[in-house]
BALOBA-1460 file (C-alpha; in Angstrom, 3 decimals):
// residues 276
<rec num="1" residu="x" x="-22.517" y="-7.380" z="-13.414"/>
<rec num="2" residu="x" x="-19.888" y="-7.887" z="-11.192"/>
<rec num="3" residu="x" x="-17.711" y="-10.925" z="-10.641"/>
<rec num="4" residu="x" x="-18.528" y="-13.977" z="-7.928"/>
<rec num="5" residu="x" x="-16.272" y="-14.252" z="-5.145"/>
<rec num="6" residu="x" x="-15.579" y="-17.662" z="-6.694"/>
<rec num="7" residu="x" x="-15.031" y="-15.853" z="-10.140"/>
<rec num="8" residu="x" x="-12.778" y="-13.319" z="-8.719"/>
<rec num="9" residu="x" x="-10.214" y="-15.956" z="-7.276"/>
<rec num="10" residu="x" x="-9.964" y="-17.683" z="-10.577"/>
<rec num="11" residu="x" x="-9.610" y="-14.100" z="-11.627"/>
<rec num="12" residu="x" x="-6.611" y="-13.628" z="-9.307"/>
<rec num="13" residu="x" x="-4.610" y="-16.521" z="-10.339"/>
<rec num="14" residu="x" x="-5.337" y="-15.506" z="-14.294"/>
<rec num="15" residu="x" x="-3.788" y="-11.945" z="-12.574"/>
<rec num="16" residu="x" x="-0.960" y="-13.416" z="-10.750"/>
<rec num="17" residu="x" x="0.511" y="-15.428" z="-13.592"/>
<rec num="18" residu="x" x="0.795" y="-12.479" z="-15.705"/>
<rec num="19" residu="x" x="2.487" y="-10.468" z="-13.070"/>
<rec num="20" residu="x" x="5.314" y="-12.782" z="-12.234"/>
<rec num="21" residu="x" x="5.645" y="-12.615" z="-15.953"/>
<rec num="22" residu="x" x="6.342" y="-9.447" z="-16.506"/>
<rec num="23" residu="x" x="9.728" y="-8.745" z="-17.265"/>
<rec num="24" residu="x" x="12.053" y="-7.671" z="-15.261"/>
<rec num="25" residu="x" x="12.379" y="-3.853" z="-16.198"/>
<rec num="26" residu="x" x="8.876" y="-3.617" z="-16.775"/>
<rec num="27" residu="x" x="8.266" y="-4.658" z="-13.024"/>
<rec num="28" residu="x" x="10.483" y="-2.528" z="-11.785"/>
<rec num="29" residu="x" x="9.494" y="0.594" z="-13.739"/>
<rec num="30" residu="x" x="6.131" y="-0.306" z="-13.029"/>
<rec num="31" residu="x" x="6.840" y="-0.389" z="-8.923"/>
<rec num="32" residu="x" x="8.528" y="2.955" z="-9.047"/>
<rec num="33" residu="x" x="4.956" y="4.215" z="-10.542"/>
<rec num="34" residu="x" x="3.181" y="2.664" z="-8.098"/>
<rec num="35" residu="x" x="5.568" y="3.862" z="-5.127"/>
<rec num="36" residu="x" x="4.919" y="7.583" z="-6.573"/>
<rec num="37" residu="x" x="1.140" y="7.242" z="-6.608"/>
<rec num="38" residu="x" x="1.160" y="6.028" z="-2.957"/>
<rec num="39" residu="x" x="3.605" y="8.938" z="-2.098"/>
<rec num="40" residu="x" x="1.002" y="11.522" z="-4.129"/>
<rec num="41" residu="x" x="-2.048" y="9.521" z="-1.919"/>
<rec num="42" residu="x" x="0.116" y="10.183" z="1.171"/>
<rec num="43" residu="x" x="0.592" y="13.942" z="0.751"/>
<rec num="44" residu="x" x="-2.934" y="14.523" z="-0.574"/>
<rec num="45" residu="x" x="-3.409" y="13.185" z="3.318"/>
<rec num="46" residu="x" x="-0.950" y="15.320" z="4.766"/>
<rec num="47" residu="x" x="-2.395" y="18.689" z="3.132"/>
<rec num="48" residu="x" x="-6.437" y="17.899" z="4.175"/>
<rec num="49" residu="x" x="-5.514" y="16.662" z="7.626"/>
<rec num="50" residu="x" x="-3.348" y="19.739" z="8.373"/>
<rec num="51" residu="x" x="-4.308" y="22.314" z="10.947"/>
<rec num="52" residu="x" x="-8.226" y="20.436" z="11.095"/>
<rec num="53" residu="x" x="-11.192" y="21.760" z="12.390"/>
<rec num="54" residu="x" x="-13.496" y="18.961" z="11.929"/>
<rec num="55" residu="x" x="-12.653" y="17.028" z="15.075"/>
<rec num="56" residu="x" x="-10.570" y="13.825" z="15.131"/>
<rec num="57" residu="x" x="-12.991" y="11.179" z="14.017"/>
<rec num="58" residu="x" x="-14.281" y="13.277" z="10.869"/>
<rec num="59" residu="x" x="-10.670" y="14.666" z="10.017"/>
<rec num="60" residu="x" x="-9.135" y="11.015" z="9.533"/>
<rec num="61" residu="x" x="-12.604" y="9.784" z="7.391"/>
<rec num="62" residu="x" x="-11.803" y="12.661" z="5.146"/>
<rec num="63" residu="x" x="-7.761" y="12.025" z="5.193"/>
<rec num="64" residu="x" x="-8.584" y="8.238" z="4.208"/>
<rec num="65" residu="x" x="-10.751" y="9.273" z="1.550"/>
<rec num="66" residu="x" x="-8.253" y="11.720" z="-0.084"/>
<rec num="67" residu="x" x="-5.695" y="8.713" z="0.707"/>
<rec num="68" residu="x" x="-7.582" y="6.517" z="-1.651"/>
<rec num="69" residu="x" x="-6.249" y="8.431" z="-4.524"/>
<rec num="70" residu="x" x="-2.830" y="6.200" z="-4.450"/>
<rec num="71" residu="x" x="-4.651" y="2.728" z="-4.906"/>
<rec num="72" residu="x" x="-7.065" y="4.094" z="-7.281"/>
<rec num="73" residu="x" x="-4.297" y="5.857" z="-9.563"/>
<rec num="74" residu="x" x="-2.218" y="2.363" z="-8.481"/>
<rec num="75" residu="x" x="-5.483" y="-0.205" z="-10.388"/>
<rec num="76" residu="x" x="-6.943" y="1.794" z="-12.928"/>
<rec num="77" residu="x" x="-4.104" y="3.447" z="-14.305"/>
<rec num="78" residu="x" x="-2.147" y="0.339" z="-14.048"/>
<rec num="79" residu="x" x="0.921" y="-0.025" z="-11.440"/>
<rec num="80" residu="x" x="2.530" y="-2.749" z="-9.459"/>
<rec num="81" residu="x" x="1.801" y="-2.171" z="-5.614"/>
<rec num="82" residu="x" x="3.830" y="-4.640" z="-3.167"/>
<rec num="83" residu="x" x="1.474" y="-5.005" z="-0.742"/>
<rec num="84" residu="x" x="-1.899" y="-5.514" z="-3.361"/>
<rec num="85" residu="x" x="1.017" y="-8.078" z="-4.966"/>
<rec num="86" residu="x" x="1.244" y="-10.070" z="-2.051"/>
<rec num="87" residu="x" x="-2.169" y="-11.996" z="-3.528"/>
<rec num="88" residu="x" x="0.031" y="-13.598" z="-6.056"/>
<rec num="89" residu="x" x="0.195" y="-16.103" z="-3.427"/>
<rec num="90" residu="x" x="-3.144" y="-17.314" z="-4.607"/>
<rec num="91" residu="x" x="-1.582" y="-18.145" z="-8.232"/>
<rec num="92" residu="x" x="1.200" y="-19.683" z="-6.234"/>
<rec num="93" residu="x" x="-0.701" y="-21.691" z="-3.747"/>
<rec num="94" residu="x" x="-2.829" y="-22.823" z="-7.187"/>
<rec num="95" residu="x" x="0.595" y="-24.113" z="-8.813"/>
<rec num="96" residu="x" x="0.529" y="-20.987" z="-11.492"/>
<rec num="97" residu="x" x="3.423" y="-19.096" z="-10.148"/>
<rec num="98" residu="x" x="6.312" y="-20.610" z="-8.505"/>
<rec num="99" residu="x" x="7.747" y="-19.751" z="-5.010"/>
<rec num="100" residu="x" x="10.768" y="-18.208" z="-7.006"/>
<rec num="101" residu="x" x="8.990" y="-16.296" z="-9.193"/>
<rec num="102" residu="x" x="6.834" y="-14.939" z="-6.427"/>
<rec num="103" residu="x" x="9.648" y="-13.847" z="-4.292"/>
<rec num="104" residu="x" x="11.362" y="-12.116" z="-7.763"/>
<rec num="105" residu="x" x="8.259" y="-10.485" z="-8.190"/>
<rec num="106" residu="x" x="7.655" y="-9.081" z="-4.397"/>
<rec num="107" residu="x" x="11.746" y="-7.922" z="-4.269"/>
<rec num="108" residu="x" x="11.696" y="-6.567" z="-7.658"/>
<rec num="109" residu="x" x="8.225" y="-4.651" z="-6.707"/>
<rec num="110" residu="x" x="9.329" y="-3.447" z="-3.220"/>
<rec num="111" residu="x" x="12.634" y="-1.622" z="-4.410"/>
<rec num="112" residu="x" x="10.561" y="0.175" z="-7.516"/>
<rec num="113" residu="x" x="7.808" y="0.910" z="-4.798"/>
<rec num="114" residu="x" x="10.995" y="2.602" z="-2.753"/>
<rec num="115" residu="x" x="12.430" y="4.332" z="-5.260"/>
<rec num="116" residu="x" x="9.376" y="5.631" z="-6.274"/>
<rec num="117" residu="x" x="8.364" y="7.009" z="-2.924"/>
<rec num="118" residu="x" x="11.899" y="9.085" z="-2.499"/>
<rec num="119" residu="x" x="11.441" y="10.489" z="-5.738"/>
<rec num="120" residu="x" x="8.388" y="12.125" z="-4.451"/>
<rec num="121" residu="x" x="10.243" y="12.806" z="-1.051"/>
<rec num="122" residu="x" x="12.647" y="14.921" z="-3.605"/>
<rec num="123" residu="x" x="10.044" y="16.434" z="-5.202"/>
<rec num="124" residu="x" x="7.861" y="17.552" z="-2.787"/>
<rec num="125" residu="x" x="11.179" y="18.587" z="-0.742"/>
<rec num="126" residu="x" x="11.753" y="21.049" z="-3.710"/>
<rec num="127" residu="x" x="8.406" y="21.597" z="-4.583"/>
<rec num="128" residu="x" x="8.272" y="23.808" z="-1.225"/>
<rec num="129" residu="x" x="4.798" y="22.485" z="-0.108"/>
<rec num="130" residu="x" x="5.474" y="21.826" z="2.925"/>
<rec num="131" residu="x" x="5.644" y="25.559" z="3.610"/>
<rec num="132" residu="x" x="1.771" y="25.774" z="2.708"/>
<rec num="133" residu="x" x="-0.223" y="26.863" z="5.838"/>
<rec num="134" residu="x" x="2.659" y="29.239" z="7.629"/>
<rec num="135" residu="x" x="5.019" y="25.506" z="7.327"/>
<rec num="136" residu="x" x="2.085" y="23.831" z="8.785"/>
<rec num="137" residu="x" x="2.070" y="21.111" z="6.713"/>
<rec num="138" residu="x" x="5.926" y="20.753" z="7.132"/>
<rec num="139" residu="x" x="4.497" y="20.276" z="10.527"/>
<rec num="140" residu="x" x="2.425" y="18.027" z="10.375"/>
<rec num="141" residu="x" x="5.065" y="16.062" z="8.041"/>
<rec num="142" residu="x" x="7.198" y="15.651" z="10.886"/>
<rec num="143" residu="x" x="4.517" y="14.673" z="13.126"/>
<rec num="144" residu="x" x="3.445" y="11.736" z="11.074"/>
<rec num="145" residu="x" x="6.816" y="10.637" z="10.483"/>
<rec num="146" residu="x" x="8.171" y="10.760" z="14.271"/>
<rec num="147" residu="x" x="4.562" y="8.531" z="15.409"/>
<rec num="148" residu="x" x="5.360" y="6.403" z="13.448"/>
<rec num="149" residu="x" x="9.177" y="5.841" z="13.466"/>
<rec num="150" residu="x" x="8.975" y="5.707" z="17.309"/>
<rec num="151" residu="x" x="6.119" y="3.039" z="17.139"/>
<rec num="152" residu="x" x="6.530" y="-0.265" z="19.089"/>
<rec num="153" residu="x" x="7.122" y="-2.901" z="17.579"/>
<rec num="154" residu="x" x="4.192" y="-4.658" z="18.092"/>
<rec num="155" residu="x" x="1.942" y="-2.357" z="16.976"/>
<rec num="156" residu="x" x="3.560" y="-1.706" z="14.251"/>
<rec num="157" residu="x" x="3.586" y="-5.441" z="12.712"/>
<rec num="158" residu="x" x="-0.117" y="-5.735" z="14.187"/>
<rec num="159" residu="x" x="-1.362" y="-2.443" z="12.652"/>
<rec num="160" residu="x" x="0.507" y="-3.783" z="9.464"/>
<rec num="161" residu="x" x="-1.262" y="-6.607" z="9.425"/>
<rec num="162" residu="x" x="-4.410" y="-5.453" z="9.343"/>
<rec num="163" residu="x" x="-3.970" y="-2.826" z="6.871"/>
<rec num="164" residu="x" x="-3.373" y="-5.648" z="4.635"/>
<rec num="165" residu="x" x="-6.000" y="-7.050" z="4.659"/>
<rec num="166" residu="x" x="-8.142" y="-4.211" z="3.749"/>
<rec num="167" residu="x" x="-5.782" y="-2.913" z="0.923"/>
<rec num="168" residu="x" x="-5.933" y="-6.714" z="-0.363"/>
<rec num="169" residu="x" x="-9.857" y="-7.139" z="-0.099"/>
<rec num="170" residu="x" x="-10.018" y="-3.652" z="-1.558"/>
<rec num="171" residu="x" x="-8.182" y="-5.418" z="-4.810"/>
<rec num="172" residu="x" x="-9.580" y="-8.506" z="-4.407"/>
<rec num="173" residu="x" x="-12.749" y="-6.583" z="-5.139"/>
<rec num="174" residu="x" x="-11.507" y="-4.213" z="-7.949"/>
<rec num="175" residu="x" x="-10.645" y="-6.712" z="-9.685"/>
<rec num="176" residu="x" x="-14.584" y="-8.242" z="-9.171"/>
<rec num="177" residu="x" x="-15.789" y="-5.286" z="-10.829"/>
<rec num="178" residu="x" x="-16.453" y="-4.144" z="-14.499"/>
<rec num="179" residu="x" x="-16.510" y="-0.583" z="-14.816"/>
<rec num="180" residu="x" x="-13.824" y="2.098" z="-14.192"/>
<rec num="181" residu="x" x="-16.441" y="3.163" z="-11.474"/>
<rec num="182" residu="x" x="-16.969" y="0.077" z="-9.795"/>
<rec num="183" residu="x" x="-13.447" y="-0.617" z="-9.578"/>
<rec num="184" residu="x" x="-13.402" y="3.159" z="-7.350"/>
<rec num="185" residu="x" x="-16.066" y="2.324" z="-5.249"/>
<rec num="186" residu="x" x="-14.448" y="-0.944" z="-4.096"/>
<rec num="187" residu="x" x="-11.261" y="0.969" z="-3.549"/>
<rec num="188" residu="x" x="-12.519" y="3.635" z="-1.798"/>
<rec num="189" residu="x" x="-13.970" y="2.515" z="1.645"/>
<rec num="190" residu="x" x="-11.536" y="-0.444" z="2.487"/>
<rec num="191" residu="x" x="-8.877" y="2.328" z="2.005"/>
<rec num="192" residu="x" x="-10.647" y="4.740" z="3.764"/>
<rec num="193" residu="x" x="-10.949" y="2.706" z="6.673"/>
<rec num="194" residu="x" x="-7.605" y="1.245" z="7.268"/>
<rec num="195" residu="x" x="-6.205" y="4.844" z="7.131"/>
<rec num="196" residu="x" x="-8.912" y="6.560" z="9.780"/>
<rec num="197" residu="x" x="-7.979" y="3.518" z="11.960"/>
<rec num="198" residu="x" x="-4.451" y="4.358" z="11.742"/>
<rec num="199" residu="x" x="-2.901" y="1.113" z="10.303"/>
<rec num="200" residu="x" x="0.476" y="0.823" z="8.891"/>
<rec num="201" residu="x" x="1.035" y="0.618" z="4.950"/>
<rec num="202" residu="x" x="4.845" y="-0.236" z="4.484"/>
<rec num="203" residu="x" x="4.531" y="1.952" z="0.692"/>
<rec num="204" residu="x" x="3.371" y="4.219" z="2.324"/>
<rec num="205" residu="x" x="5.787" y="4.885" z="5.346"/>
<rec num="206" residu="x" x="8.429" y="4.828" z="2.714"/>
<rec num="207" residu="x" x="7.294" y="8.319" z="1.594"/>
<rec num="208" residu="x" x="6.052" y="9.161" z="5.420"/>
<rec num="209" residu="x" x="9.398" y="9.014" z="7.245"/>
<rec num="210" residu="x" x="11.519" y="9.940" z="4.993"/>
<rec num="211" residu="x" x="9.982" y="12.992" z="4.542"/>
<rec num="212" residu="x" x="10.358" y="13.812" z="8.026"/>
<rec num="213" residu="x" x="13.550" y="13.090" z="7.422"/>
<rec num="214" residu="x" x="14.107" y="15.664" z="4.825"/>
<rec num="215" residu="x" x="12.411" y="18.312" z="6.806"/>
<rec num="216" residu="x" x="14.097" y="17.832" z="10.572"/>
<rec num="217" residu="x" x="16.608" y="20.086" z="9.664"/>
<rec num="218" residu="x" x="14.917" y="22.932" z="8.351"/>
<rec num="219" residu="x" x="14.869" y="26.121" z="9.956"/>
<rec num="220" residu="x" x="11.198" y="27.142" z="9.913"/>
<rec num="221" residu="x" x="10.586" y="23.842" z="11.431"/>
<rec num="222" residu="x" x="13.472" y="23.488" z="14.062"/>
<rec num="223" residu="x" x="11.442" y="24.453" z="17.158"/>
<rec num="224" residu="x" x="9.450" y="21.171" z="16.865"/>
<rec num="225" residu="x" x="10.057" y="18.233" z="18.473"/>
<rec num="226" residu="x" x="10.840" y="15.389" z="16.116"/>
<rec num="227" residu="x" x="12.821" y="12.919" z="18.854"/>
<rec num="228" residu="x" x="13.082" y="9.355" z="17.386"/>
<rec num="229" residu="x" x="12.883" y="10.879" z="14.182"/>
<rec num="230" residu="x" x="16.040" y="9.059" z="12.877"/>
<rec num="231" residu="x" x="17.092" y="6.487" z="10.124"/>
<rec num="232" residu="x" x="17.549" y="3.808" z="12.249"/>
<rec num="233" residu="x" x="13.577" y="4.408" z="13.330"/>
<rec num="234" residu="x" x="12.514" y="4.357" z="9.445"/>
<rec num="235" residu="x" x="14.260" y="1.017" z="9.187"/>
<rec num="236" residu="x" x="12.393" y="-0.388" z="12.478"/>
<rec num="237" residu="x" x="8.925" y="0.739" z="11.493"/>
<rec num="238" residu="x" x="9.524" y="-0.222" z="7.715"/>
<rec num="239" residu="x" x="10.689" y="-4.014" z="8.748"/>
<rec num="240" residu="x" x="7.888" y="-4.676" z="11.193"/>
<rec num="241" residu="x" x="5.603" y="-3.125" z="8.615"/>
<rec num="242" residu="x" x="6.746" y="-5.186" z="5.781"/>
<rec num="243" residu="x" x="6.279" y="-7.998" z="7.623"/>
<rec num="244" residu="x" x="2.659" y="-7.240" z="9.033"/>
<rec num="245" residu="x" x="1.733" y="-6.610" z="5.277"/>
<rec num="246" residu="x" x="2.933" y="-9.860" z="4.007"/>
<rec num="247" residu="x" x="1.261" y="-11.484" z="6.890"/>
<rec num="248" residu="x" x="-2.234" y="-9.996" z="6.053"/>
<rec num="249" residu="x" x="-2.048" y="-9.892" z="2.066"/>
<rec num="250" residu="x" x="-1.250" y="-14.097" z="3.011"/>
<rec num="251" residu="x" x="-3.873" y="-14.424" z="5.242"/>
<rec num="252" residu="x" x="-6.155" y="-12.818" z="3.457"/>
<rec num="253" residu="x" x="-5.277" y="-14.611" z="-0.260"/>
<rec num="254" residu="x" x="-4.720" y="-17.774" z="1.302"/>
<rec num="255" residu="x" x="-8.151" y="-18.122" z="2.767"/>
<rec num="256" residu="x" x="-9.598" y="-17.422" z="-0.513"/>
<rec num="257" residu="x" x="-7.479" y="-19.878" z="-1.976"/>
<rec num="258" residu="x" x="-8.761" y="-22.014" z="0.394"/>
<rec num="259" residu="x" x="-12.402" y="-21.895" z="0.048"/>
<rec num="260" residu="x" x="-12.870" y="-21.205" z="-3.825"/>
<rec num="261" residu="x" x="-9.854" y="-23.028" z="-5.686"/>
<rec num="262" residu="x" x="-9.445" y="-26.045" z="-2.586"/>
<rec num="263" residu="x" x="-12.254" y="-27.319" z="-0.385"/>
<rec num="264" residu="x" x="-15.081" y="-26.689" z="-3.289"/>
<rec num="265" residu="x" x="-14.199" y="-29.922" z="-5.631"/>
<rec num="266" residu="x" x="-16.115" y="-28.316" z="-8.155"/>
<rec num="267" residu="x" x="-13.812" y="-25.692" z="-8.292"/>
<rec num="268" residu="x" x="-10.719" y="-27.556" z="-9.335"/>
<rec num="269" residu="x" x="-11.269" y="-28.497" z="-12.364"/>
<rec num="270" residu="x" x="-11.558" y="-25.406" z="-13.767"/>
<rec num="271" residu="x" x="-8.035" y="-24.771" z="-13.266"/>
<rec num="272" residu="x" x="-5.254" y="-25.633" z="-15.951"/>
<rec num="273" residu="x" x="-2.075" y="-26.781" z="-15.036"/>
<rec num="274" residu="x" x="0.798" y="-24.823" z="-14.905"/>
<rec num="275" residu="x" x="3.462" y="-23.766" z="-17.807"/>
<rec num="276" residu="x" x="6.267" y="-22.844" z="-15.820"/>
C-alpha cells in the first residue's frame, strides 16, 4: 500500500535530513547526474515534438510524456534534482535541516544540475542529432530556445512557479509509493502536464537555451530566425525561472508542512528533535 499524505511528510523530512547530509562531492556529483537526465528528458522532447502531425494539443501530451523520462531516471535511479530539492524546506521548517545547510544543499545541487546539462549540450552538439529530420530537429532546437529566452519576465517567473509545483507533488508522491511502478505512475502525469502547459523548469532551460546557443551558428541552420537568442536572454529566463521554482517547490512543501507536521497536534510528537 501506498503511503498517507500524513506519512509521506514525515517521509520527507526523514528524506531531507539525509540530503543536506550528503557530502559535499557526493552532492555535487550527484546534481551533475541529475542535470544530464533532465537534459536526456529534454531532447527525448525535442526529437517526438519535431516536424508533428498530431495537432498541437496531442503533440505536447506526447512531448510531456517522453519528458517524464528525466524525473523518472532522476527518483528511481537515484539523483539530486534542484527543483524536487526545494522540499527540503519541509525538514527545515520541521527543525531537521538548518537554513545553512539548506541553502549548501540547493547551491551545491544547482551548479551539478548546470554542469550536467552542458555536458549533454556537448554531447548532443557532437553527437550530430540535431541533423536528424533534414536538421529539423536542429530546428526545432532553436525554436525552443529563442521562446523561451525572449520570454517576459513575468511569465517566465509565473510559468516557473507553477511548474513547481507539479514537479514537487509529482515527488511528494513518489516518494508515497512502494513499488518501482508506483513511483512511475506518480511521476508521469504531473510531469506530463506541466510540460503540455508549457511551464518553465529552470534544469531544464539549462540544457534548452544553451543548445540553441550551440546551434545559431551553424550553417544548415542559418536561414532561421533565432533573434533574442543570446546569452544575456539565457541568463534572464534562467533567473526568473529559478526564482518561480523556488517559489512553488516552497509553496507547495510549506503547506504540507503546515497541515501534517503543524496544525494536527497529533502530529508533533512523532517528530524527534534535531541533531544538528
Amino acid at each position: 500500500m501506498a503511503l498517507t499524505s500524513g506519512e509521506i511528510a514525515r517521509a520527507t523530512v526523514e528524506i531531507g535530513e539525509r540530503k543536506a547530509q550528503l557530502g559535499g562531492a557526493q552532492t555535487l556529483v550527484l546534481g551533475i547526474l541529475a542535470g544530464m537526465y533532465i537534459a536526456l528528458g529534454a531532447l527525448f522532447y525535442t526529437i517526438v515534438t519535431t516536424a508533428p502531425a498530431m495537432g498541437f494539443g496531442p503533440t505536447r501530451l506526447l512531448g510531456g510524456l517522453v519528458f517524464s523520462l528525466g524525473l523518472i531516471l532522476v527518483v528511481i535511479a537515484g539523483a539530486e534534482l534542484f527543483t524536487g530539492n526545494n522540499l527540503i524546506i519541509v525538514a527545515t521548517l520541521a527543525g531537521r535541516v538548518s537554513p545553512g545547510r539548506l541553502l549548501r544543499n540547493w547551491a551545491l545541487v544547482y551548479l551539478g544540475n548546470f554542469i550536467g546539462s552542458l555536458l549533454v549540450v556537448v554531447l548532443v552538439w557532437g553527437s550530430g542529432v540535431w541533423r536528424f529530420s533534414g536538421a529539423g530537429v536542429g530546428s526545432h532546437m532553436l525554436e525552443i530556445a529563442a521562446a523561451k529566452a525572449t520570454l517576459p519576465a513575468v511569465e517566465a517567473f509565473t510559468r516557473a512557479i507553477l511548474c513547481n509545483m507539479l514537479v514537487c507533488l509529482a515527488v511528494w508522491m513518489a516518494s508515497g509509493a512502494k513499488s518501482v511502478a508506483g513511483k512511475i505512475l506518480a511521476i508521469v502525469f504531473p510531469i506530463t502536464a506541466f510540460v503540455a502547459m508549457g511551464f518553465e523548469h529552470s534544469v531544464a532551460n539549462m540544457y534548452f537555451i544553451p543548445m540553441g546557443l550551440c546551434l545559431k551558428g551553424q550553417v544548415e541552420l542559418q536561414a532561421l530566425a533565432a533573434e533574442g537568442l543570446t546569452w544575456a536572454g539565457f541568463f534572464h529566463n534562467l533567473g526568473w525561472v529559478t526564482l518561480g521554482n523556488i517559489v512553488g517547490g516552497l509553496l507547495v512543501g510549506t503547506l504540507y508542512f503546515l497541515v501534517w507536521l503543524r496544525l494536527p497536534s497529533t502530529n508533533r510528537a512523532t517528530m524527534p528533535q534535531s541533531h544538528e
